[in-house]
N, C-alpha and C positions, 0 to 999 in steps of 0.2 A: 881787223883787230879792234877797231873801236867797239865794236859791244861786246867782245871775247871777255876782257878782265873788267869792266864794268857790271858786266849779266854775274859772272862769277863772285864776283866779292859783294853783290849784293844778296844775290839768294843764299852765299853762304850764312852772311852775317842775320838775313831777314830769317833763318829756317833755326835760328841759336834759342833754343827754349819756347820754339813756336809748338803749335799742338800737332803737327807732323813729326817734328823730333819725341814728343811724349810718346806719338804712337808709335815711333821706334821703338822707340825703348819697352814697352809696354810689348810691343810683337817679340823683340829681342829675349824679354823672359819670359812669355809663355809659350815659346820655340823650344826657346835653348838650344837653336842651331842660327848662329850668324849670316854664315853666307847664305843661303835661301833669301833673308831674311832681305837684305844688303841688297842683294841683286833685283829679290822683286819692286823694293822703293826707284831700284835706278833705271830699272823700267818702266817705273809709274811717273818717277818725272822726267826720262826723257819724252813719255807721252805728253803729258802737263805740258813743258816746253816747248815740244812742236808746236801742238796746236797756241801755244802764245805766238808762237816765231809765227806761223800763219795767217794770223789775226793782225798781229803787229805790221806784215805784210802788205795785206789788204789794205789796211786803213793808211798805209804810205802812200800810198797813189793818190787818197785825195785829200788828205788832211798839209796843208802847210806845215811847213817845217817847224817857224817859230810854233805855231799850237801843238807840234809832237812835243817841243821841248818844255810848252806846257804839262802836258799830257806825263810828261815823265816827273815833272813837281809834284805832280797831283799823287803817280805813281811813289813816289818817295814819302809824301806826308800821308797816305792810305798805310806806307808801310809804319811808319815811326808810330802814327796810333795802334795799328796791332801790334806791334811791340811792346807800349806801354800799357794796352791793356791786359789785365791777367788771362789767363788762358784757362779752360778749361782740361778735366783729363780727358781723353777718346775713350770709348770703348771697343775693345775689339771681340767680344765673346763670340758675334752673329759671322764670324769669320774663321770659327775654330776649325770646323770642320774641311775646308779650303788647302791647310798645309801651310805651311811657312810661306813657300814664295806666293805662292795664288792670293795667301791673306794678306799679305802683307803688301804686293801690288794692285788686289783689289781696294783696298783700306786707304794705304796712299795715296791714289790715283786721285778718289771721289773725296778724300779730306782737303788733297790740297787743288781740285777743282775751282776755279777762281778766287784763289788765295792772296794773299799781297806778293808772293813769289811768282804768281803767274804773270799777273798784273803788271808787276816789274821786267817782266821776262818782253811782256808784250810790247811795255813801251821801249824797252832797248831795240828789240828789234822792228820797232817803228820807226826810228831813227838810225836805222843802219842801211848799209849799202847790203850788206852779208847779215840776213837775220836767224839764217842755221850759226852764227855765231853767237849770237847771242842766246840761241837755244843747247847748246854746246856746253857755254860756261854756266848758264843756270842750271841746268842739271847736273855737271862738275863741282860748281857750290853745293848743291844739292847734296851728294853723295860725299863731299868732305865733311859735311853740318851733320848726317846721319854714322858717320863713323865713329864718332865718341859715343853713340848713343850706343850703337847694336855691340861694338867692345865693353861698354861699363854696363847696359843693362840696364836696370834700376837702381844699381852704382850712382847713374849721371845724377838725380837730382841733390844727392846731398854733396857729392863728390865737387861740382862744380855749380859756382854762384849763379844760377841761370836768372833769377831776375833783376840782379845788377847789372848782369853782361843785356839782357833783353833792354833793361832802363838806358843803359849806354848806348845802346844800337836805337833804339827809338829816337834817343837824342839827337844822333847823330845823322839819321835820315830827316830827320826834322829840319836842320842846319841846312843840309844839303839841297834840302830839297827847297828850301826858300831863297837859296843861292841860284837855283837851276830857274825858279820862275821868277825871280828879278832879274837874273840875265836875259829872259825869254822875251820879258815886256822891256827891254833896254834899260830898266831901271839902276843896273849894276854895270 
């Protein structure tokens, strides 16, 4: 359970006006059919996930502990700056042809391909005894973060303050994350 609701409330809060939730939204109205849409992202990042929870795996065996929980600072202040910085929109045109789900799993899969979500995925579950848990709750944030998106559509950007809530969540991965790597080095 230690990387279950850690993995999840971060890739929830890291995926809050990230350029994979754009591409929701952006797949969500050139669909106009949800569930396709919904299902193929929760495909693409239970994929994304795995392969972090694998990786995260790996490098448990030989990496010491305290440098994983560096490893995880690192993963925290990598998130807080994409968060503060602006995001670009995706394009999804070269996808139309695909369908809902095919585009919209193909699209997310390779956008958020070493993302700060992955990244964070990775070092939870480098730090865990159970790193299918931590791939678990990142794709469960995963798929709570794209659910306002593929309901509101192109609704979400004016609907909800995304670059406040992004400036808040950077902030706050930033704190954390400097909390995590003075713990690390015994500094705290």
């Amino acid at each position: 359970m230690d990387a279950l609701l850690p993995a999840f409330l971060a890739a929830l809060l890291a995926e809050i006006g990230d350029k994979t939730q754009l591409l929701t939204v952006l797949l969500a109205s050139r669909f106009a059919r949800p569930g396709p849409v919904l299902v193929g992202v929760a495909v693409a990042a239970l994929a994304n996930s795995l392969i972090a929870a694998i990786g995260g795996t790996l490098v448990a065996g030989i990496v010491p502990f305290r440098a994983l929980n560096l490893l995880t600072a690192l993963a925290l202040v990598f998130a807080a700056g994409g968060a503060l910085l602006p995001q670009k929109q995706p394009e999804v045109g070269i996808y139309d042809r695909l369908g809902p789900f095919a585009a919209s799993a193909t699209a997310f899969f390779i956008l958020e391909l070493g993302d700060k979500t992955q990244f964070l995925t990775f070092a939870f579950a480098a730090r865990s005894q159970m790193p299918l848990l931590a791939a678990a709750g990142a794709t469960a944030g995963i798929i709570v973060a794209s659910l306002p998106a593929v309901a509101l559509g192109a609704a979400l950007p004016t609907a909800v303050p995304l670059r406040r809530l992004r400036i808040g969540v950077g902030i706050l991965f930033l704190i954390v994350g400097l909390i995590v790597a003075l713990s690390a080095l015994r500094l705290l």
